[in-house]
C-alpha positions as CSV (number, residue, x, y, z in Angstrom):
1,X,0.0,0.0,0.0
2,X,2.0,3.4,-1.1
3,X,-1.2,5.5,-1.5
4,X,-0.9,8.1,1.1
5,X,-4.2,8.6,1.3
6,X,-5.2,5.0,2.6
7,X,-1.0,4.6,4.1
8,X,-1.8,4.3,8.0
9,X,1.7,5.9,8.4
10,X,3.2,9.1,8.9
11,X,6.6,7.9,8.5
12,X,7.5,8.5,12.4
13,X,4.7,6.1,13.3
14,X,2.5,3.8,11.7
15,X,-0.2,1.1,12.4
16,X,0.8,-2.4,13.5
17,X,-1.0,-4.0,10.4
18,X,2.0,-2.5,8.7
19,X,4.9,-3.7,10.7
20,X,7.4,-5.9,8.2
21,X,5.5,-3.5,5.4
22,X,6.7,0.0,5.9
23,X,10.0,1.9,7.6
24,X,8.8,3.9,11.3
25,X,9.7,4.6,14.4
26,X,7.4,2.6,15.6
27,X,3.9,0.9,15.4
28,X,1.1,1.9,17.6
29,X,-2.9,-0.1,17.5
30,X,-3.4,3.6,18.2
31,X,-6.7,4.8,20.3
32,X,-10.0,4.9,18.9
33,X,-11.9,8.5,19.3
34,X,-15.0,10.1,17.2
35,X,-16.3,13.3,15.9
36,X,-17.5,16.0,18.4
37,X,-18.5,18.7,16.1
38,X,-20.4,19.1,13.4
39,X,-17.8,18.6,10.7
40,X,-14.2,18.4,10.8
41,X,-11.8,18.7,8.0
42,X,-9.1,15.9,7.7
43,X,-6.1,17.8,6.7
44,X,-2.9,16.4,4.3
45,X,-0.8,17.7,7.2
46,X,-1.3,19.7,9.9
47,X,-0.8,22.7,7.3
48,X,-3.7,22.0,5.4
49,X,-4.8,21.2,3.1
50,X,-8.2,20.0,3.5
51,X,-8.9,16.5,1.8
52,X,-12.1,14.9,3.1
53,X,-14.2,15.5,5.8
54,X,-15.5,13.5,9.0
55,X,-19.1,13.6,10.5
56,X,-20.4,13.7,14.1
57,X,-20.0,10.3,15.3
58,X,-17.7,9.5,13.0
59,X,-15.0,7.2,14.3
60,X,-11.1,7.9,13.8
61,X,-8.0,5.6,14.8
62,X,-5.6,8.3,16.6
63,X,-1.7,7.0,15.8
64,X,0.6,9.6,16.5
65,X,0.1,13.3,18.0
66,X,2.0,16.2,16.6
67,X,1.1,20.2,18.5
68,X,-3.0,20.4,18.6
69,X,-2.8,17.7,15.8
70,X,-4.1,14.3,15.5
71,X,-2.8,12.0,12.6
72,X,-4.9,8.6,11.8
73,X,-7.4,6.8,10.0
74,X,-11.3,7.0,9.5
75,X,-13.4,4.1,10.3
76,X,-15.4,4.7,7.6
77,X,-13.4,4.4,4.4
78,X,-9.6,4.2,6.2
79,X,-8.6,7.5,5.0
80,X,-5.7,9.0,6.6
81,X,-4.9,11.8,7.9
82,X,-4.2,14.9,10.6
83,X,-7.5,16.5,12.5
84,X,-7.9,19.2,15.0
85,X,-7.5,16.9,18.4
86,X,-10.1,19.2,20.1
87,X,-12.5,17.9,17.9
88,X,-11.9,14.5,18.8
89,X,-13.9,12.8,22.1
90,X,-13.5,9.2,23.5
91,X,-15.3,6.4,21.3
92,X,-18.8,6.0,22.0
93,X,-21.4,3.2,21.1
94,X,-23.9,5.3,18.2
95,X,-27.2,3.3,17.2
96,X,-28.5,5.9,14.9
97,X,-27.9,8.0,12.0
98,X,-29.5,11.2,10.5
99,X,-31.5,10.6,7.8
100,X,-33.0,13.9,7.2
101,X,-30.6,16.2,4.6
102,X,-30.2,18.6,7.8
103,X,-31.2,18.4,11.5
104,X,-30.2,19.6,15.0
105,X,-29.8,18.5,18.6
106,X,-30.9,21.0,21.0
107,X,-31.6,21.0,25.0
108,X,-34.7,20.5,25.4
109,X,-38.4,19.2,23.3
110,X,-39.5,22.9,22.9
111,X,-39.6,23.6,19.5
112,X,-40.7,27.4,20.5
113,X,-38.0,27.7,23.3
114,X,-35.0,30.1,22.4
115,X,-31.7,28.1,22.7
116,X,-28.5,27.5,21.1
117,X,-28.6,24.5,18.8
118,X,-25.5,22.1,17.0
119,X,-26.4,21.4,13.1
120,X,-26.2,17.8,12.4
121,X,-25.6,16.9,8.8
122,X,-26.9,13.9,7.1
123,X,-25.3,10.8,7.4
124,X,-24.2,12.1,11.2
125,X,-24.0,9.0,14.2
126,X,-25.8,9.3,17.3
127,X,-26.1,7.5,20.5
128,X,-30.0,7.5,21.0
129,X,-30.9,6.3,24.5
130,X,-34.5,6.6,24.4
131,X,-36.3,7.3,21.3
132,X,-39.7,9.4,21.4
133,X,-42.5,10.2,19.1
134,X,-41.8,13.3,18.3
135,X,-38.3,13.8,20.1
136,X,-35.3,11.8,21.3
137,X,-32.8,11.7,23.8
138,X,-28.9,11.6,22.8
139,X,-25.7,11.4,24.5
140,X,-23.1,13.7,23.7
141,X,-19.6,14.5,25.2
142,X,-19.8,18.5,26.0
143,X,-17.8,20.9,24.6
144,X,-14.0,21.2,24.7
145,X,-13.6,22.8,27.7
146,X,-15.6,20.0,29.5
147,X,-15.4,16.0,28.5
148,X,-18.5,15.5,31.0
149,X,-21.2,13.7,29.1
150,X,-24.7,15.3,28.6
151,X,-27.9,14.7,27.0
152,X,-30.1,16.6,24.2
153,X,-33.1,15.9,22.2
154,X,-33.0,16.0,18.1
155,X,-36.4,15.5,16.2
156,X,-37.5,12.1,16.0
157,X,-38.3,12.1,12.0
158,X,-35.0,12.9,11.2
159,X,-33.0,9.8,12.3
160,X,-33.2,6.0,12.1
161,X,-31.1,3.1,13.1
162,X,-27.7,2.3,11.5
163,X,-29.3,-1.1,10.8
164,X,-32.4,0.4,8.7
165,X,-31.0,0.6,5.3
166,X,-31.8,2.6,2.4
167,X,-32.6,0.8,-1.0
168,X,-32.4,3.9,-3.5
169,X,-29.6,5.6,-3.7
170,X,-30.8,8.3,-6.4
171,X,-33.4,9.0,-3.4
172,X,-30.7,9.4,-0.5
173,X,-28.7,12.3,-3.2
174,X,-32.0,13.9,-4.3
175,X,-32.5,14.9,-0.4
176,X,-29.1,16.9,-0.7
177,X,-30.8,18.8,-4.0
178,X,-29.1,22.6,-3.7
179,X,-26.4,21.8,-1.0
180,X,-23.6,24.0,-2.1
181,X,-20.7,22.5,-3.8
182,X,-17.1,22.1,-1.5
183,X,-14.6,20.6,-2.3
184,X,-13.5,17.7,-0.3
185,X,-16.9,18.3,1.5
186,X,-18.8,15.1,3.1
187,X,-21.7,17.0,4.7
188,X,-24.6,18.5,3.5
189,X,-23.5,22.0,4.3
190,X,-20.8,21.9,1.7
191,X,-20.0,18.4,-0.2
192,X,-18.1,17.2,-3.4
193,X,-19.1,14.9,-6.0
194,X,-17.5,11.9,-4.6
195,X,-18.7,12.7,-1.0
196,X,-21.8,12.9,-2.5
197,X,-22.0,9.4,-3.8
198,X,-20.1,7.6,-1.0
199,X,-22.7,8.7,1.3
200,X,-25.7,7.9,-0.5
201,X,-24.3,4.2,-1.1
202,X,-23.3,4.4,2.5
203,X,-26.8,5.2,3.3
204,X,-27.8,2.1,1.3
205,X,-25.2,-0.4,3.0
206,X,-22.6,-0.1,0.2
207,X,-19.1,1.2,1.3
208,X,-17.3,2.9,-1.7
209,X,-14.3,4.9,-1.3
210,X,-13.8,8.6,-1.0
211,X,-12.2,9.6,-3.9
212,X,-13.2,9.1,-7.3
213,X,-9.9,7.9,-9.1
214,X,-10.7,5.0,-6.2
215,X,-14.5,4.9,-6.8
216,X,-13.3,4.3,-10.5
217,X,-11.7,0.8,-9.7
218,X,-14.2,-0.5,-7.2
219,X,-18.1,-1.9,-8.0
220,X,-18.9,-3.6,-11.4
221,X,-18.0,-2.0,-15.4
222,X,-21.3,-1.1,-16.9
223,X,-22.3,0.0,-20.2
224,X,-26.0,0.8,-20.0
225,X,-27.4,3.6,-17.7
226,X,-29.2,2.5,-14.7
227,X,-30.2,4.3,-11.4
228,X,-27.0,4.4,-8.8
229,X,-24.4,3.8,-11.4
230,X,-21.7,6.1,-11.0
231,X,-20.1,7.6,-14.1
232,X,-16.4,9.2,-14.2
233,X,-14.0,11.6,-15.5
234,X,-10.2,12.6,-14.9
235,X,-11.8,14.2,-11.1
236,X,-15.5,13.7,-11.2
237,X,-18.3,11.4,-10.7
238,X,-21.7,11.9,-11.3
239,X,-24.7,9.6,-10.6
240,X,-27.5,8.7,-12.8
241,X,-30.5,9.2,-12.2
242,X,-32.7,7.9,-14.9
243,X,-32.2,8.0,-18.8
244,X,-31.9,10.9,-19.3
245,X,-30.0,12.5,-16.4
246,X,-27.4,12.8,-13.7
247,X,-27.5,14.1,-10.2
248,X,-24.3,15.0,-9.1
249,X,-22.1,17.9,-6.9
250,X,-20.3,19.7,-9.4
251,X,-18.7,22.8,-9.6
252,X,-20.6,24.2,-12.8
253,X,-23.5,25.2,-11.0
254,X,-21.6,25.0,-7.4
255,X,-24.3,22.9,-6.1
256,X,-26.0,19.4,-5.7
257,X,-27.7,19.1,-9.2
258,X,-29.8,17.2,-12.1
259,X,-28.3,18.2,-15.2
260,X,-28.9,16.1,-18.8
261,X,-26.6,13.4,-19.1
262,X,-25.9,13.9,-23.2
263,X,-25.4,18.1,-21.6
264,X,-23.3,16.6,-18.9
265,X,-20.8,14.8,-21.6
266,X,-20.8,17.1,-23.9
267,X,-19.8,20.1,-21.4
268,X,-17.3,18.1,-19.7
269,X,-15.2,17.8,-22.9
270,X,-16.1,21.2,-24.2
271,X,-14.2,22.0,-21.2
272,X,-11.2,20.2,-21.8
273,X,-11.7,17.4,-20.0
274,X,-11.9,14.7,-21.7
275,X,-14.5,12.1,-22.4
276,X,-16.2,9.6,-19.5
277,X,-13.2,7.0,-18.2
278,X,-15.3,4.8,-16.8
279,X,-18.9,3.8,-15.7
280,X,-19.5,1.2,-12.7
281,X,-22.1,-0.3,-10.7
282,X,-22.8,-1.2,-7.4
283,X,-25.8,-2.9,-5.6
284,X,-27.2,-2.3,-2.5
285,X,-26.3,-3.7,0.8
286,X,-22.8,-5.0,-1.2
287,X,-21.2,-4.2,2.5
């Protein structure tokens, strides 16, 4: 493994899975920790830049610790990198996600009661530990300056349970419809176009990689448009999502969008390009 991106090493220490594989001064199981906040960027070095992002809930592997920097691995796709250690809390046990495109956990079931409230972005873990009709209760760690744990309520509608699978991926990226185009975005308050697509086959018990040079090589080839394929170019991806068009992030209209797949094409190499590399499939619930 020499990609960087999925190499659990930063060349002073690395992951024991790598021992007899890779040079460091040593190798470390490291300590698992999640997501506190509502994003947080995982950074090529602790100098930026930004190359993905991780989720509330979202579990990372802590190997080595460099200033206010934490370098590792996400649970989620095992892509490396340093994060902002403040924004890192001790491993908890989440039973449900956010389903919803956007929600919010707040103090208490008042929806008329002024308070401060934490955006959630879809696809977000949460530990539920008592679910209501209209509300339910989550545990949280508290903020930075205090690793007490507290509770708060998030509407009910907007979550499910890790284990309650989606079956339509076009659906799960048609909820993010107009969510602004960031690159190396995973939420939907800013997200890419391979973001985009790892989270909605997420969603649908799929696990693809982040990036879409990786996305490229995994699933099935395909050469006839169907729902949920995933079609590429040197940088993009873009979904289809029926015969006529695709859904995808894209920086042409800087937002989540349909757009004509023939328009898509031709646009792409009108821009210089070049044509689609490759077109791939994947099925639900493939793990």
């Amino acid at each position: 493994m020499t990609d960087r991106r999925l190499l659990k090493s930063n060349g002073r220490v690395a992951h024991v899975s790598l021992e007899g594989q890779v040079e460091a001064e040593r190798f470390s199981e490291g300590t698992w920790h999640q997501v506190n906040v509502t994003t947080a960027a995982l950074l090529r070095t602790p100098d930026g830049p930004r190359e993905r992002e991780l989720l509330t809930g979202d579990a990372f592997c802590v190997l080595d610790i460099e200033g206010r920097f934490a370098f590792g691995f996400s649970a989620r796709d095992g892509y490396c990198g340093w994060i902002f250690a403040d924004l890192l809390r001790e491993r908890r046990h989440p039973t449900h996600r956010v389903t919803a495109a956007r929600s919010f956990r707040k103090d208490t079931p008042d929806i008329k009661t002024w308070e401060p409230v934490m955006p959630l972005s879809y696809g977000a873990w949460l530990e539920v530990v008592e679910e209501g009709e209209r509300w339910s209760r989550i545990v949280m760690q508290d903020t930075p300056s205090d690793d007490g744990l507290r509770e708060w309520v998030v509407p009910s509608a907007h979550i499910a349970p890790l284990d309650a699978l989606c079956s339509d991926p076009v659906a799960e990226v048609a909820k993010l419809i107009g969510t602004p185009y960031v690159w190396g975005g995973n939420s939907s308050f800013g997200i890419d176009c391979s973001g985009l697509v790892q989270i909605a086959w997420e969603m649908c018990g799929t696990a693809i990689p982040a990036d879409s040079d990786l996305q490229a090589k995994a699933g099935d080839a395909a050469d006839s448009y169907r729902p949920g394929d995933l079609v590429f170019w040197p940088g993009h991806v873009a979904m289809v999502a029926d015969e006529t068009r695709f859904i995808h992030a894209n920086a042409h209209a800087m937002a989540v969008s349909f757009e004509g797949i023939a328009e898509t094409i031709a646009r792409i190499e009108a821009q210089g390009e070049g044509p689609v590399t490759a077109h791939r499939r994947f099925s639900p619930g493939a793990g």
